[in-house]
C-alpha beads as a LAMMPS data file, in Angstrom:
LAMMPS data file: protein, C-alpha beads

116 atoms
115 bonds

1 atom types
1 bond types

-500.0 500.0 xlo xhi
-500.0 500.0 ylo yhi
-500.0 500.0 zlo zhi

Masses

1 110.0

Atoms # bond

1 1 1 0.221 64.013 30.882
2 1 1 -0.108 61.840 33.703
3 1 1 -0.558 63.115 37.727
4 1 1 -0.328 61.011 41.142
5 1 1 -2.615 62.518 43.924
6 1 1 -3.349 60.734 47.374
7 1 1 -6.712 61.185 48.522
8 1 1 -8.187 60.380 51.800
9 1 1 -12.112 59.150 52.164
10 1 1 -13.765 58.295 55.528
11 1 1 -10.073 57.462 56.970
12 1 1 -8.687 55.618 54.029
13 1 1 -5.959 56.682 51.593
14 1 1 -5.889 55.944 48.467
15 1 1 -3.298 57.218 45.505
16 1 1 -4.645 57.890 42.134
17 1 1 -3.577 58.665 38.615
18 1 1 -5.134 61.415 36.995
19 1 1 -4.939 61.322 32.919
20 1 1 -5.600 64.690 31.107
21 1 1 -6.899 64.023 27.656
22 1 1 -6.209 66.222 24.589
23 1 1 -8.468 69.478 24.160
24 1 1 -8.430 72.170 26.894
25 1 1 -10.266 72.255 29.684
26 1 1 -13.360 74.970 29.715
27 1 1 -15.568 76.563 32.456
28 1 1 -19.096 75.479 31.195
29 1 1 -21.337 78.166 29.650
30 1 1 -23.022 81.112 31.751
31 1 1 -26.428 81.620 30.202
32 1 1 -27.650 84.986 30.361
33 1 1 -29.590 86.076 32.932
34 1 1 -33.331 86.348 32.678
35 1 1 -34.914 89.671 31.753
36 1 1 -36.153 91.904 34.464
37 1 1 -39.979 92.077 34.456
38 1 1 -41.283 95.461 33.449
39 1 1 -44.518 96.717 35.322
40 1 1 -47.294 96.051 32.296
41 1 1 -49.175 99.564 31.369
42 1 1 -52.961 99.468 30.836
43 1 1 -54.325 98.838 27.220
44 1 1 -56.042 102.934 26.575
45 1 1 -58.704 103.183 23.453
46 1 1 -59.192 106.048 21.694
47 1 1 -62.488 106.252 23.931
48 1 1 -60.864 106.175 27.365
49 1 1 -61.092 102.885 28.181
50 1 1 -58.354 101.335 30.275
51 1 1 -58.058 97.577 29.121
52 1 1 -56.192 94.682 31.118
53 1 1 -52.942 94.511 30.523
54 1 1 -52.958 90.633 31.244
55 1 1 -55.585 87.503 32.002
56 1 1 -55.748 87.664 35.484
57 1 1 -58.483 88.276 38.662
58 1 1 -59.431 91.886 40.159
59 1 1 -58.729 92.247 43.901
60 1 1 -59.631 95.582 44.643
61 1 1 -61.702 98.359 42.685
62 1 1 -60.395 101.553 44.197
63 1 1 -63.357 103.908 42.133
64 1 1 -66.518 104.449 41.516
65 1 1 -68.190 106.321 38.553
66 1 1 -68.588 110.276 39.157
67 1 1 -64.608 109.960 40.655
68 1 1 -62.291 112.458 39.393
69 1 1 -59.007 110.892 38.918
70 1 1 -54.953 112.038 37.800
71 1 1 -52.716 110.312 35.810
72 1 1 -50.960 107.362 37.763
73 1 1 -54.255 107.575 40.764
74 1 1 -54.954 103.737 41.669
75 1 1 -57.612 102.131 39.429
76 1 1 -57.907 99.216 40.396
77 1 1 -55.438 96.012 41.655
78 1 1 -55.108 93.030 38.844
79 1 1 -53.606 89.482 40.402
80 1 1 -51.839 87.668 37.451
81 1 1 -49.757 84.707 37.912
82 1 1 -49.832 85.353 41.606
83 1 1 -48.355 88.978 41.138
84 1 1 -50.391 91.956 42.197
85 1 1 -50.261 94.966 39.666
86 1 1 -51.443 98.383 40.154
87 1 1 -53.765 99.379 36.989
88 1 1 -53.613 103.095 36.950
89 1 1 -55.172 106.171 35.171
90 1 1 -53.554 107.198 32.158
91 1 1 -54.674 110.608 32.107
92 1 1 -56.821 113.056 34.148
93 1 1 -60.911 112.751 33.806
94 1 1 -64.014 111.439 35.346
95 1 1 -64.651 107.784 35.778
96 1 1 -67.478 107.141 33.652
97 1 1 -68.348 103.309 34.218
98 1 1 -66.478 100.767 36.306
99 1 1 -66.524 97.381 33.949
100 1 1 -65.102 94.953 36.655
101 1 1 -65.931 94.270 40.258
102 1 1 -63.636 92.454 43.115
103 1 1 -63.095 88.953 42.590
104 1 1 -64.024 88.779 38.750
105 1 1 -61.572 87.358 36.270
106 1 1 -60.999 89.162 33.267
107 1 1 -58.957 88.060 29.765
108 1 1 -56.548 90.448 28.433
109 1 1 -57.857 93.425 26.405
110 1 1 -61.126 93.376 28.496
111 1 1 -62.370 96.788 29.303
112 1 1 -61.911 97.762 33.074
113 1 1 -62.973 101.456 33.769
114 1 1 -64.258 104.108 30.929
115 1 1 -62.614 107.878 31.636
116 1 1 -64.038 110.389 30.500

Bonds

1 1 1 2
2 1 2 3
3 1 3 4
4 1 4 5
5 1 5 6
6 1 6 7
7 1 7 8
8 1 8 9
9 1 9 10
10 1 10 11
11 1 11 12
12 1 12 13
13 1 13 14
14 1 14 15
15 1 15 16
16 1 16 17
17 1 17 18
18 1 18 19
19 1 19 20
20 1 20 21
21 1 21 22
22 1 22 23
23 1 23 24
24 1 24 25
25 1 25 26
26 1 26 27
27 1 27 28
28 1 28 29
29 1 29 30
30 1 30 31
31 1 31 32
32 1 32 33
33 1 33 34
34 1 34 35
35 1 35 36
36 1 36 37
37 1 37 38
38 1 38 39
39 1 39 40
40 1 40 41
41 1 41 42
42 1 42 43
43 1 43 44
44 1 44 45
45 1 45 46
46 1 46 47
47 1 47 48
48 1 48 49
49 1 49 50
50 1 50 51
51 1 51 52
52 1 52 53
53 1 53 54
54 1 54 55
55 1 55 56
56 1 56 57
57 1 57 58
58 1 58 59
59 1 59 60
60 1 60 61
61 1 61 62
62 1 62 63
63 1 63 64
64 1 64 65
65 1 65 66
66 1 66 67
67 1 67 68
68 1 68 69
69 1 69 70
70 1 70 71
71 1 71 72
72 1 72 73
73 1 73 74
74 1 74 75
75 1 75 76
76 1 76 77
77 1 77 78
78 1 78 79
79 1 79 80
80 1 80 81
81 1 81 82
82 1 82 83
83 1 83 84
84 1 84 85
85 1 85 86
86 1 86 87
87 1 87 88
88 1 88 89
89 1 89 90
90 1 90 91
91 1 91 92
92 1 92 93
93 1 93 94
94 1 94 95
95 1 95 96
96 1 96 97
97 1 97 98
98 1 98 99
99 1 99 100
100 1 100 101
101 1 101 102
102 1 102 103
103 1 103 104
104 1 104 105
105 1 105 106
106 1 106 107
107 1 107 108
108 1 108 109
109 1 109 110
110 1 110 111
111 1 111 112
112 1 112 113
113 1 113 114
114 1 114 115
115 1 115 116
């Protein structure tokens, strides 16, 4: 099936014939959309030890050995990939040893803080 349009550019008209060719005519493929990131939960040995979650560099040590801490308190801060993520306690205890300091990197699995 043939169709006529006019079409006007920059002043000019100009008439056209459109062809359609066999097959129908599709919207192109939506891909799905990407995940949603989910907040990564620290590593916990049998021991207590809160491991990184990810490769990434320590921005802020919030505690100190002798601390008593609740589950969720703020560990410590972990930058990976440019995104800041809170590390927090597991479980209720005493901070035994702090692993890590400000401005270290650390690889994934690598203890952090020991509770006790």
């Amino acid at each position: 099936m043939k169709r006529r349009f006019r079409i006007t550019v920059e002043g000019k008209s100009w008439e056209v014939e459109v062809e359609e060719l066999a097959g129908e005519a599709s919207a192109p493929a939506v891909s799905a959309p990407a995940p949603t990131p989910v907040r990564s939960t620290p590593v916990v040995a049998i021991a207590g030890e809160v491991r990184a979650p990810a490769p990434g560099k320590i921005l802020r040590v919030a505690v100190k050995p002798g601390d008593r801490v609740n589950p969720h308190d703020l560990l410590l801060v972990l930058e990976t990939m440019k995104i800041e993520s809170r590390i927090e306690a597991p479980m209720a205890g005493t901070i035994k040893a702090v692993h890590v300091s400000a401005g270290e990197t650390v690889q994934t699995g690598q203890a952090l803080v020991t509770l006790v």
